[in-house]
N, C-alpha and C positions, 0 to 999 in steps of 0.2 A: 343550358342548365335550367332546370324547372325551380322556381320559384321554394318550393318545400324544400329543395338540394339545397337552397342557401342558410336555411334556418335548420338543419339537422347539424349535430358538431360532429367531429369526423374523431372518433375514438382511438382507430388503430386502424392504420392502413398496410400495416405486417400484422400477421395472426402468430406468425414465430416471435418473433422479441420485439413488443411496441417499446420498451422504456430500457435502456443497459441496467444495468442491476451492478451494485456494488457491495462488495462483500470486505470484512476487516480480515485483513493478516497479520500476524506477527513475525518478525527476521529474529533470532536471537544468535546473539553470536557468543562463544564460550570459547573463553583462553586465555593467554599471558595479556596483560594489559598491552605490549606491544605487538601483538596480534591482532587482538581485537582494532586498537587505534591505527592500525595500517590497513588493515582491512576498511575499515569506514571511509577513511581517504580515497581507498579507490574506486569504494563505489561511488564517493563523490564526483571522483576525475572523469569515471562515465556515465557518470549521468543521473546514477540512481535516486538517490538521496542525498541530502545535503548532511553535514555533520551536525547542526546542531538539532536534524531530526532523530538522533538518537540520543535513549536514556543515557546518563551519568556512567562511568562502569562502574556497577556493583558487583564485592566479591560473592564467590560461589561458599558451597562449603569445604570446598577444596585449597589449600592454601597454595598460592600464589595462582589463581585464577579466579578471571573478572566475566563478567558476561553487560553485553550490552541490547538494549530492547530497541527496536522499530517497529513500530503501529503504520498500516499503512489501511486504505480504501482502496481495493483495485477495482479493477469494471471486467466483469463476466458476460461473457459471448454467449 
């Protein structure tokens, strides 16, 4: 290695994706409060989320239905 090779910084060694890139999504989930709350459990059971990353259920303007919000950052390929 030449002497200059040491002091040059090394930018991007892929031209396709130097850095993964992250993007926000939202889950929303719409329906009977026990819908929705069964629902979140299971995506906890595998893995996805955990229950207390989702909003409170708030109702809709439909009566007797709740929706619940998840914010997440995922990493795009």
């Amino acid at each position: 290695m030449r002497h200059e090779d040491l002091n040059t910084p090394i930018l991007n060694q892929s031209t396709e994706h130097p850095f993964p890139k992250r993007e926000p999504i939202k889950h929303l989930l719409i329906g009977s409060p026990k819908a929705v709350n069964s629902t979140i459990h299971y995506l906890q059971v595998i893995g996805y989320a955990s229950v207390g990353d989702w909003s409170p259920l708030l109702p809709t303007a439909n009566p007797g239905e709740f929706m619940s919000i998840l914010s997440r950052q995922i990493l795009m390929q």
